[in-house]
C-alpha positions as CSV (number, residue, x, y, z in Angstrom):
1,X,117.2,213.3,158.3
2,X,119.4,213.8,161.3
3,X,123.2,215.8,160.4
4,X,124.7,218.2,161.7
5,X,128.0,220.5,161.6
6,X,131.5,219.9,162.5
7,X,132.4,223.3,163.7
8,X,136.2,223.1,163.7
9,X,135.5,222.9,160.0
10,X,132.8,225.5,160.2
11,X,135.5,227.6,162.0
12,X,138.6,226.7,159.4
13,X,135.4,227.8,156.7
14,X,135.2,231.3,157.9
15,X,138.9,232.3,158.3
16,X,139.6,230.9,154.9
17,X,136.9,233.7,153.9
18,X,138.3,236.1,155.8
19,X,141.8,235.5,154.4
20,X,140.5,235.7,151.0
21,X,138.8,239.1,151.9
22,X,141.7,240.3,153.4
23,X,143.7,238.9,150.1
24,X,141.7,240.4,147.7
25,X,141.5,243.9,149.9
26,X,145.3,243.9,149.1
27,X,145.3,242.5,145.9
28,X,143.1,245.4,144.8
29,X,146.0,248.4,145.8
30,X,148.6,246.4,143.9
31,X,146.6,246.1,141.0
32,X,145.6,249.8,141.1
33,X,149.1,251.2,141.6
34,X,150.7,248.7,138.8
35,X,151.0,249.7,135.2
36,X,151.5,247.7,132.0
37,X,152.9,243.4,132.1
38,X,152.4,243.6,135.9
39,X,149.1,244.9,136.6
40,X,148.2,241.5,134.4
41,X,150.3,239.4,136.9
42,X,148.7,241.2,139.8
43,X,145.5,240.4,138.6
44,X,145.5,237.3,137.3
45,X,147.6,236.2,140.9
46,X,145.1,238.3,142.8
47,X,142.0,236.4,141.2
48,X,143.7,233.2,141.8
49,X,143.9,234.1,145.0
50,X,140.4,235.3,145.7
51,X,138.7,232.5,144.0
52,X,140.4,230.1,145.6
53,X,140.1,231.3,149.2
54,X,135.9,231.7,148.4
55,X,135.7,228.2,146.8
56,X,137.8,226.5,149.7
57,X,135.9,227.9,152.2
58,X,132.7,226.7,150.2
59,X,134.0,222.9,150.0
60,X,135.2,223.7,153.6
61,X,131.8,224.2,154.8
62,X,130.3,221.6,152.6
63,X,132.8,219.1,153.7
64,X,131.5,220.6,157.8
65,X,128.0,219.3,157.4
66,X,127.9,215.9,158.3
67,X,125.5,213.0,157.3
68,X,124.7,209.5,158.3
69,X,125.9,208.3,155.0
70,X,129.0,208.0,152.9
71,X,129.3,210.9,150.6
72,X,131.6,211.0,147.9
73,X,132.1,214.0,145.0
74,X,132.2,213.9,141.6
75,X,135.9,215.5,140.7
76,X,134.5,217.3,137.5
77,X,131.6,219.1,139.4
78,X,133.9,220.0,141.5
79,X,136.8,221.4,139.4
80,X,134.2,223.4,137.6
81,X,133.0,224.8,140.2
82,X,136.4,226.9,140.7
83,X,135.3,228.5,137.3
84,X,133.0,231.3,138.6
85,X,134.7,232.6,141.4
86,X,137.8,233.1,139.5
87,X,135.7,235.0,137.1
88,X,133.9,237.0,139.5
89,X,137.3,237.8,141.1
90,X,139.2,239.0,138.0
91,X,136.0,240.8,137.4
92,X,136.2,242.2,141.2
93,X,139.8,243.3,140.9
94,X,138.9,245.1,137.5
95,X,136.6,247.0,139.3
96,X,138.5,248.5,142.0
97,X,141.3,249.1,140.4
98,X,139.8,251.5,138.3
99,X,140.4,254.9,139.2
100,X,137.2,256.2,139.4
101,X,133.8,253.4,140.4
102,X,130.7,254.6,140.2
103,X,127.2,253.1,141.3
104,X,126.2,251.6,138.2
105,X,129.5,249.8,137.7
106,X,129.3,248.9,141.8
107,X,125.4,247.3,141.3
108,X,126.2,245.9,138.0
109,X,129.6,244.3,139.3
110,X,127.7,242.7,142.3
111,X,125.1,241.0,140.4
112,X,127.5,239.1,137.8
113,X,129.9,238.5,141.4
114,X,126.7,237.5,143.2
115,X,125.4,234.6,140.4
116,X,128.9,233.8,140.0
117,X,129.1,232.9,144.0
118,X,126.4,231.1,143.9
119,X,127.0,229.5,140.7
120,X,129.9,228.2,142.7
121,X,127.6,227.1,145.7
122,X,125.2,225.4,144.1
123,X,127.8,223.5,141.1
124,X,129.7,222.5,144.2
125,X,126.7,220.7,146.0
126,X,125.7,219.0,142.8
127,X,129.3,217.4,143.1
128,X,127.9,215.7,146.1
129,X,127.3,211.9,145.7
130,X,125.2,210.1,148.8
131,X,121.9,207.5,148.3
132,X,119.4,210.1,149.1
133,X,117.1,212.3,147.8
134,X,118.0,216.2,148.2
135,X,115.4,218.9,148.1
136,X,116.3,222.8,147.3
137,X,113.8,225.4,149.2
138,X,113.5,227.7,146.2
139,X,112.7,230.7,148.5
140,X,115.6,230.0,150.4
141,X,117.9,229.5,147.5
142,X,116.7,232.9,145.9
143,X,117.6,234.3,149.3
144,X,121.3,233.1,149.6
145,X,121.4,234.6,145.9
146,X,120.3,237.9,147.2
147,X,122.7,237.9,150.2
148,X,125.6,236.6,147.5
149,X,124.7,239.9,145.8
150,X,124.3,242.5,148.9
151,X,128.2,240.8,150.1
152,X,129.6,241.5,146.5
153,X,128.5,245.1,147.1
154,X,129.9,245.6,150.1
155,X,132.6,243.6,149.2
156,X,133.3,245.7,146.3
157,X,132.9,249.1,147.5
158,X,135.2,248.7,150.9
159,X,137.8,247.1,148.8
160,X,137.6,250.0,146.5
161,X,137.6,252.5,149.4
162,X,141.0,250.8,151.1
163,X,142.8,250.2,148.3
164,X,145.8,252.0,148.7
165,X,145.7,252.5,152.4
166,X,149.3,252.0,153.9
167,X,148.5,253.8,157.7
168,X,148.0,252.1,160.6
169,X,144.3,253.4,161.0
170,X,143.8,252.3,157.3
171,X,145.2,248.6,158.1
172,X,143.2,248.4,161.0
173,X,140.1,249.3,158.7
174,X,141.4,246.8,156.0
175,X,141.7,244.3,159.3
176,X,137.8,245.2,160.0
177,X,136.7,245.1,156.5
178,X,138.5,241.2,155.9
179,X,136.8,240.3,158.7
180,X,133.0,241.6,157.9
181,X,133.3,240.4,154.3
182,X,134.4,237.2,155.0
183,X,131.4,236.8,157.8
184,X,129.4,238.1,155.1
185,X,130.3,235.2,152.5
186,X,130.3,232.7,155.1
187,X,126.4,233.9,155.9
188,X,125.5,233.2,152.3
189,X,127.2,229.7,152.4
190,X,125.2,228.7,155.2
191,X,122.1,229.8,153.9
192,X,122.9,228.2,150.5
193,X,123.0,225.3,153.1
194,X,119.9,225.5,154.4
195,X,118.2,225.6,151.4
196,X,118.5,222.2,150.9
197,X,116.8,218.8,152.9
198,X,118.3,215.3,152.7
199,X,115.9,212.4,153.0
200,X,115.5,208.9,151.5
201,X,113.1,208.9,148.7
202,X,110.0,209.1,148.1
203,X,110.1,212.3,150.4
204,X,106.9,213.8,151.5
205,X,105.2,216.0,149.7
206,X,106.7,219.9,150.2
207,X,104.7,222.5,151.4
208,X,106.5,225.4,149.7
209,X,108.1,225.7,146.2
210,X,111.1,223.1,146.3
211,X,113.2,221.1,144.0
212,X,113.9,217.6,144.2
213,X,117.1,215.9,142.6
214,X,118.2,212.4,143.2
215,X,121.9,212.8,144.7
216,X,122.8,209.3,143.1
217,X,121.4,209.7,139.5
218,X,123.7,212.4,138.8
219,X,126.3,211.4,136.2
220,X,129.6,210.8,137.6
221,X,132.9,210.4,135.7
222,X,135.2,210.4,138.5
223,X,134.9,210.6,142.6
224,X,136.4,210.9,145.6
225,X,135.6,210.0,149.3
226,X,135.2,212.7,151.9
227,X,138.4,212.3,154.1
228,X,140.7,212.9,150.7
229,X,139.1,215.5,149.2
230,X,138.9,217.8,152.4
231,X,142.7,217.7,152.9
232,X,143.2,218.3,149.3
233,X,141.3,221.7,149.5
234,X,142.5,222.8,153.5
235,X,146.3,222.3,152.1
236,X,145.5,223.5,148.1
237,X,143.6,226.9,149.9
238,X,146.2,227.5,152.7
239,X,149.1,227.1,150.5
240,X,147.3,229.4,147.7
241,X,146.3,232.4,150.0
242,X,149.9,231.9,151.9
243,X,151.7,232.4,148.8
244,X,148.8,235.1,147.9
245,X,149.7,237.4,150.9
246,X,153.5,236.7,151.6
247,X,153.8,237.9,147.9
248,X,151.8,240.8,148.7
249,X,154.0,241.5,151.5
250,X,156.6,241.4,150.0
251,X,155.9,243.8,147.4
252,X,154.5,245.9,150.1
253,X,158.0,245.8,151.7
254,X,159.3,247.1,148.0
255,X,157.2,249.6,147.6
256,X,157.6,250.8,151.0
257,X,161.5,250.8,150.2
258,X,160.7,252.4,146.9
259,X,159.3,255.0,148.4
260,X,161.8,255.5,150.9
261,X,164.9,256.0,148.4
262,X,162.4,258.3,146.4
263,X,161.5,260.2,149.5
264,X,165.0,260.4,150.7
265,X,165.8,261.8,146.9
266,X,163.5,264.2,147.3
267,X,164.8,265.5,150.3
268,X,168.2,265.7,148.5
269,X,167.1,267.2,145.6
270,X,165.1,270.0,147.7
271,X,167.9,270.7,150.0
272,X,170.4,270.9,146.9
273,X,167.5,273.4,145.7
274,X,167.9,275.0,148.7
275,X,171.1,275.5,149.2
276,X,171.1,276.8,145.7
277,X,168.6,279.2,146.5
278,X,171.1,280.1,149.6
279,X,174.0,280.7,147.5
280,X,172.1,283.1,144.7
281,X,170.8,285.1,147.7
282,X,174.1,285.5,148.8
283,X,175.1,286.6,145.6
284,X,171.8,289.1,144.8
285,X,172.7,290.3,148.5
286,X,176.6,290.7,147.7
287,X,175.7,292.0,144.4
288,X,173.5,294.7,145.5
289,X,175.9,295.5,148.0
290,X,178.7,295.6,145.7
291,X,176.3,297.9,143.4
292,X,175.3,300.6,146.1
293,X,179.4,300.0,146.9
294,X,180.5,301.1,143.4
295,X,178.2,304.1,142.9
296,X,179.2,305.4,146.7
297,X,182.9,304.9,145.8
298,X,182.2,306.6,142.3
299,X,180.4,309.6,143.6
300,X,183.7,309.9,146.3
301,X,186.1,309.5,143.4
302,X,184.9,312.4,141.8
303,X,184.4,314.2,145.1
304,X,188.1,313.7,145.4
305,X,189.0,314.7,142.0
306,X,187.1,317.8,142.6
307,X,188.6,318.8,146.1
308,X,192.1,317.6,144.7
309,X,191.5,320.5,141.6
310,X,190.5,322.8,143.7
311,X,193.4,322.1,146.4
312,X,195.7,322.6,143.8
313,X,194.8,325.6,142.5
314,X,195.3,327.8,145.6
315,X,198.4,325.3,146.6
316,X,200.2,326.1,143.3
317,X,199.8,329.8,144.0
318,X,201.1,329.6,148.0
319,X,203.9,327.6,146.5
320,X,204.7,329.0,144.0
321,X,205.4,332.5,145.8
322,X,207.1,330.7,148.3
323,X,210.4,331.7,147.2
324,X,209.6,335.0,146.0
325,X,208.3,336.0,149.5
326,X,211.3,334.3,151.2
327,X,213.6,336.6,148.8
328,X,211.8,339.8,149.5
329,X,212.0,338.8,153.1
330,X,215.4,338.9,153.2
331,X,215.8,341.6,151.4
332,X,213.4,343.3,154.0
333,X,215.6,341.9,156.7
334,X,219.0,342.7,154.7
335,X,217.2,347.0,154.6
336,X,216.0,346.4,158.4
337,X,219.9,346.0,159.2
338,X,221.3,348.7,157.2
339,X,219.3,351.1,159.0
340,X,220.0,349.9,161.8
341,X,223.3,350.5,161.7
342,X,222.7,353.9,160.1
343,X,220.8,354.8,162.9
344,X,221.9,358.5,163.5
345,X,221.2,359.9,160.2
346,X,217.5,358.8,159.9
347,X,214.9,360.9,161.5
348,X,213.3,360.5,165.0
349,X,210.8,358.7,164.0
350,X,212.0,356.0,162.2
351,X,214.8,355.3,164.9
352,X,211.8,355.3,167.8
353,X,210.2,352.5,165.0
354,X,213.8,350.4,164.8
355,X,214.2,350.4,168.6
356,X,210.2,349.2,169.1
357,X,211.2,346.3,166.3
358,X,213.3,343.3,168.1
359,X,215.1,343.0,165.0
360,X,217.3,339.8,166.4
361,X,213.7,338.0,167.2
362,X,212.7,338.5,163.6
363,X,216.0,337.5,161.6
364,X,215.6,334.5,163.3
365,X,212.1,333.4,162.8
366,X,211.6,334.6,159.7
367,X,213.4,331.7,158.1
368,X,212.0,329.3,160.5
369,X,208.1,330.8,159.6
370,X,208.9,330.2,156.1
371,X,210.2,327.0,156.2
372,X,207.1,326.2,158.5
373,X,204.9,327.3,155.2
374,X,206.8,325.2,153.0
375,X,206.2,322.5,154.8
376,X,202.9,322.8,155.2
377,X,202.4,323.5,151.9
378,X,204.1,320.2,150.9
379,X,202.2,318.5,153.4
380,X,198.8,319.9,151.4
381,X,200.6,318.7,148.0
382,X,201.4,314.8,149.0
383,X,197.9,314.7,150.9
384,X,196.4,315.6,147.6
385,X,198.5,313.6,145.9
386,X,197.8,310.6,147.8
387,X,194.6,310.8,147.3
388,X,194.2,311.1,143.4
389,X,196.1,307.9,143.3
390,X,193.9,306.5,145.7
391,X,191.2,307.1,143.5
392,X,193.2,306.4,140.5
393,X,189.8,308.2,138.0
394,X,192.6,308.6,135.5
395,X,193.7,305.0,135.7
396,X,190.6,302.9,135.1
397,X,192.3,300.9,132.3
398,X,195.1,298.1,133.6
399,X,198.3,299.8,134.3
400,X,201.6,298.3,135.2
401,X,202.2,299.8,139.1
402,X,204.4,299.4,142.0
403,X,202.5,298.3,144.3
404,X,204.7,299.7,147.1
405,X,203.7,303.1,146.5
406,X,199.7,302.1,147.1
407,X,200.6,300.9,150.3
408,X,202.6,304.1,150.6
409,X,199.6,306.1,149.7
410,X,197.3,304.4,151.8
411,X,199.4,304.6,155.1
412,X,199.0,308.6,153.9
413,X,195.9,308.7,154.2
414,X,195.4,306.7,157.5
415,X,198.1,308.8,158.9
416,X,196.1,310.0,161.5
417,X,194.8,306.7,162.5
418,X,198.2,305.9,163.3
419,X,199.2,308.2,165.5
420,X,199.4,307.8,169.5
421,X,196.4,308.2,171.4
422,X,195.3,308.3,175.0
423,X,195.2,304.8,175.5
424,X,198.1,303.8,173.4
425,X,201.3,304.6,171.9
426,X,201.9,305.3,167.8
427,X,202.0,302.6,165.6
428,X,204.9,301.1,164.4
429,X,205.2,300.8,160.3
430,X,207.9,298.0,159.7
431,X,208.5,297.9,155.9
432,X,210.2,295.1,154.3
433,X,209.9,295.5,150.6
434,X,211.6,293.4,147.8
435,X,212.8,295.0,144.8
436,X,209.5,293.6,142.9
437,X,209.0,294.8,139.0
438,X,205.8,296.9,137.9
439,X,202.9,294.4,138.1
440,X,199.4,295.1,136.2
441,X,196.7,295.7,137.9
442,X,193.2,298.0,138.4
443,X,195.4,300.4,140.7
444,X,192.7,302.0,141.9
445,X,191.1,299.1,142.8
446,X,194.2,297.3,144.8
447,X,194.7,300.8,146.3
448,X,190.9,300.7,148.1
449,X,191.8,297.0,149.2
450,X,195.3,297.8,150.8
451,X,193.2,300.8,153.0
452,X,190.5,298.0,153.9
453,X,193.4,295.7,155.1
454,X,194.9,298.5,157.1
455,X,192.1,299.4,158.2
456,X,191.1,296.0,159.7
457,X,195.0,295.8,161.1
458,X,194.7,299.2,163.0
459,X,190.7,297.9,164.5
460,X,192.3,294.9,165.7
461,X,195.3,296.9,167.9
462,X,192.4,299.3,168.9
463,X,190.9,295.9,170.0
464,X,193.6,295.3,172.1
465,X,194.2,298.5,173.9
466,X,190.5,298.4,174.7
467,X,190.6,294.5,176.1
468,X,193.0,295.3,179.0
469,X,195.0,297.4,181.4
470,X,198.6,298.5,179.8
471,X,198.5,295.4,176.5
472,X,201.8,297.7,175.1
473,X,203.9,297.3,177.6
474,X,205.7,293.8,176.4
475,X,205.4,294.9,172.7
476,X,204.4,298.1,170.8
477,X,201.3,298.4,168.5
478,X,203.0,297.1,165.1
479,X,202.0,296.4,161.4
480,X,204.6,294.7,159.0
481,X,204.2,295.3,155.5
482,X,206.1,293.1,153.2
483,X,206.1,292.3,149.6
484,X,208.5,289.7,147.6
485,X,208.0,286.7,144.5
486,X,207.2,283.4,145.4
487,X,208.6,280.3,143.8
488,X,205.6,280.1,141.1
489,X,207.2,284.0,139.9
490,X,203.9,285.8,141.6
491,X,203.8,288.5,144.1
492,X,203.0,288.7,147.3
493,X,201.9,291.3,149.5
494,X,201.5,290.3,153.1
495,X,200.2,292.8,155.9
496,X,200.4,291.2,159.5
497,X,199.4,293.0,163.1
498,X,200.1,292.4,166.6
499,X,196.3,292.9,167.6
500,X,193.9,290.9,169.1
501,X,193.6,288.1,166.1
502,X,191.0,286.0,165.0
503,X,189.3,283.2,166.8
504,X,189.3,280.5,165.1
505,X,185.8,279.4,164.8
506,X,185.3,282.2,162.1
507,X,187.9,282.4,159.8
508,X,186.4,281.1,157.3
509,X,183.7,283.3,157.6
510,X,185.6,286.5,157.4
511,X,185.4,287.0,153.5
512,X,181.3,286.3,153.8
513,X,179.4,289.1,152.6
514,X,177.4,290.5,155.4
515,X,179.8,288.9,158.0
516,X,181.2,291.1,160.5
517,X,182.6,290.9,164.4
518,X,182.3,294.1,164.9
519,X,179.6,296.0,166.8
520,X,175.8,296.7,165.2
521,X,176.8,299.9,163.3
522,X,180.1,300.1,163.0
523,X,181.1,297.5,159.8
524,X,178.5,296.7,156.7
525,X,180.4,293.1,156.7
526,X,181.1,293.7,152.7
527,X,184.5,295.7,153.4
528,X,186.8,292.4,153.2
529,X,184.4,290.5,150.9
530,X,184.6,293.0,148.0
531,X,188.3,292.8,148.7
532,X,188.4,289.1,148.2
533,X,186.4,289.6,145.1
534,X,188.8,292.3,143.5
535,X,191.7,290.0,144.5
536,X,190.5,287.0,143.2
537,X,188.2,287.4,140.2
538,X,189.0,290.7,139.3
539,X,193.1,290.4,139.1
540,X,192.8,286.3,139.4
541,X,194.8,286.1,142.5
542,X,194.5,285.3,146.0
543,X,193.3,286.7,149.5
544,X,193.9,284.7,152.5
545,X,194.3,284.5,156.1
546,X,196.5,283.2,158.6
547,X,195.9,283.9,162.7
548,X,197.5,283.0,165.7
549,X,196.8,282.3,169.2
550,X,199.3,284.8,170.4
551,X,197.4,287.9,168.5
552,X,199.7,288.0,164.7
553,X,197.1,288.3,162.4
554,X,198.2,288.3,158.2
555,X,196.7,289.0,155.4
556,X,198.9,287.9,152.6
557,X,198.0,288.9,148.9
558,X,199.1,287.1,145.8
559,X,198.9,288.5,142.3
560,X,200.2,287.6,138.9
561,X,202.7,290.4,137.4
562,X,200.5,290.1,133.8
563,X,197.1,290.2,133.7
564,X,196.7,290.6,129.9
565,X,195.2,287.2,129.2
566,X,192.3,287.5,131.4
567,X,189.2,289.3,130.8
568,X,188.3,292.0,132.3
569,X,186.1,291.3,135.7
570,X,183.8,294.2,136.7
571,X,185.1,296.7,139.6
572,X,183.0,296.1,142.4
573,X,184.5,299.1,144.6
């Protein structure tokens, strides 16, 4: 009998197959990343999906192929067929949401899918209602089983494979795949369709193994007439696989913003671990610093103990016959005198020895040559002195101190760094003590960071006369030393210089171990950071800076006057 196809139908057919590939495609990575309550909604709303794509684009293409009769369909036949493909789509999604799917479970999967489409097919055509005979080509009908089978394989495998594919390439694969599987559904449907001839009965006799069923003597509770029931399934199917993918997208969109905050967590959590790991390798490098620091400053304690004994014994000897030699001098002088003025009755020889002696010369200078010794010798005695309480070995313990005479002892022993040079004048010490009470303290310790400050005061006037031609003429090289109590009843010891000052971009680098302006060689960087540390943890006070365009440069230190109630912090220099 004459029919043919209405392709815009044929047309809608296919890409309601191809959105129900591309639905179940995503379906499939939601239901393999969910756990627990909502892998059940993802599957259950992914099979509804899936099914009802395949079964609209079956009725679809049934609904396509036009015949010279009215045809109605039976509304039961029609509403069961719906029950196979939702079984073989749960049964899909199961699949490939597994995490691993082998072979067997791939061939087995596509033979239950495979009756189940065609299940579907063939229930739906038995819906069909028309006053004519319909024969089935067996041959062709255990074809369009076969291909139902091969597409569920394919189907099953690719959806497996793209699953969880978020990349562009991947969605353009997913794209491909959709497209493919839904041709390849839409290929079985037509050959379910061609499987079957519509005639008015009797029909001839067949020439190949067929099945003849009278279209009207099928029971039939309930129809409907064509026009109805294909607006029904377009709207039903679009407004099923709409829902089916915006949800998808949606929860796409979540994920994607799930990730995003966990991501951007990460990154915070590994540049907190980094940053961490920044910090203790600051402190291993500080602490191994501080630990080669403390055994070098030992080992030169000790040196200076032993050069200060040994100093001392000698010294105590030149000093002590001092005055004895300056007595026996003059009585040497006082003898010299009397013969000279008993000239005449001593015998030629001796008078020839008074005239050679320029007695005057020698009355004079003897004084002045043993006043020169003394000096010197006192010189010896505060240089030694200065430099056991530098090292303080016999004050490890806390000791209450004035901490004026530190910065006494230390301007002793840089003396010599403060006196003139070619390039400049000497430098000035202004003092401007307070009458402060004893305050306790690791003397030795305070004593090797008032050096360090000095130190860093007299580099930065060197600085100076090194930047230019004649920088002392306006003002001489200076370094004010002050101490006095602030209002909290702590002291304060500030050391300030005239040098060349501190740019600004680096002050607060300046107490950073290993930081240093000074040329490759000439500063470890760990000189004002170990000061810092004694100030601060060791004797809980404070080190800080202050700088100014003009060149003044302080260093102001604050300690409490009792440091009883705090532990004991290890010396670090």
């Amino acid at each position: 009998m004459l029919n043919h196809y209405d392709l815009r139908l044929v047309a809608l057919s296919i890409l309601l197959s191809v959105l129900a590939a591309y639905a179940a495609l995503d379906f499939a990575g939601q239901v393999a990343t969910a756990k627990g309550r909502g892998r059940t909604l993802w599957l259950m709303g992914g099979a509804i999906a899936l099914s009802t794509g395949v079964w609209s684009m079956h009725f679809v293409g049934m609904l396509a192929f036009e015949l010279p009769v009215p045809v109605q369909y039976d509304i039961v036949m029609v509403v069961l067929s719906a029950v196979p493909p939702l079984l073989a789509a749960g049964l899909a999604l199961c699949l490939v949401s597994r995490p691993v799917l082998g072979l067997f479970n791939v061939a087995l999967g596509s033979v239950l899918m495979g009756l189940s489409i065609a299940a579907m097919h063939y229930l739906g055509m038995a819906a069909m209602r028309l006053p004519l005979m319909a024969r089935y080509n067996l041959s062709t009908v255990a074809a369009s089983v076969v291909i139902a089978i091969a597409v569920s394989f394919v189907a099953l495998w690719l959806t497996f494979c793209l699953r969880q594919t978020n990349t562009v390439i991947g969605s353009l694969q997913k794209v491909s795949s959709a497209l493919l599987i839904g041709l390849a559904v839409s290929s079985m449907h037509y050959t379910g369709m061609t499987a079957v001839h519509f005639g008015p009965a009797p029909l001839p006799a067949a020439i190949f193994p067929s099945l003849d069923i009278d279209m009207m003597a099928l029971p039939s509770l309930m129809t409907l007439d064509l026009g109805f029931l294909d607006n029904l399934i377009s709207a039903a199917a679009g407004i099923v696989i709409g829902i089916a993918l915006l949800v998808s997208l949606e929860a796409k969109v979540l994920h994607q913003a799930t990730l995003l905050d966990q991501l951007q967590l990460e990154v915070a959590q590994r540049q907190r671990a980094e940053d961490g790991l920044k910090k203790t390798l600051r402190e291993l490098r500080a602490a191994q610093a501080a630990l080669v620091q403390t055994e070098k400053m030992s080992s030169l304690g000790r040196l200076v103990a032993g050069i200060s004994h040994e100093v001392n014994n000698p010294l105590g000897v030149i000093t002590g016959n001092l005055s004895y030699l300056r007595g026996f001098a003059r009585d040497l002088l006082e003898l010299a005198v009397l013969c000279q003025q008993h000239a005449a009755a001593l015998p030629a020889p001796v008078q020839a020895q008074l005239d050679d002696l320029d007695l005057d010369f020698v009355m004079q200078d003897t004084p002045r040559l043993l006043g020169s010794m003394e000096h010197g010798a006192s010189r010896i005695r505060d240089i030694v002195t200065a430099l056991r309480n530098f090292s303080r070995l016999d004050e490890a313990e806390l000791k209450s101190v004035r901490l004026t005479d530190g910065l006494e002892d230390a301007l002793q022993l840089l003396r010599h760094r403060l006196a003139a040079t070619v390039e400049r004048p000497e430098i000035r010490i202004l003092r401007q003590y307070a009458d402060l009470p004893k305050v306790e303290c690791y003397a030795g310790q305070l004593n090797q960071v008032f050096v360090k400050l000095l130190e860093n005061a007299i580099d930065a006037l060197d600085a100076r006369t090194l930047e230019g031609s004649q920088p002392w003429q306006e003002a001489l090289p200076t370094v004010s030393l002050t101490t006095r109590w602030d209002s909290s009843g702590q002291v304060r010891i500030g050391i300030t210089d005239n040098g060349i000052g501190i740019a600004e971009a680096v002050r607060d680098l300046v107490f950073d171990p290993f930081f240093t302006t000074k040329p490759v060689g000439e500063g470890t960087g760990m000189g004002l950071a170990i000061a810092h540390q004694i100030v601060t943890q060791t004797h809980g006070g404070s080190l800080s800076l202050t700088s100014s365009q003009t060149g003044y440069t302080t260093f102001e230190i604050c300690l409490p006057v009792q440091q009883s109630a705090l532990p004991r912090m290890p010396a670090f220099i």
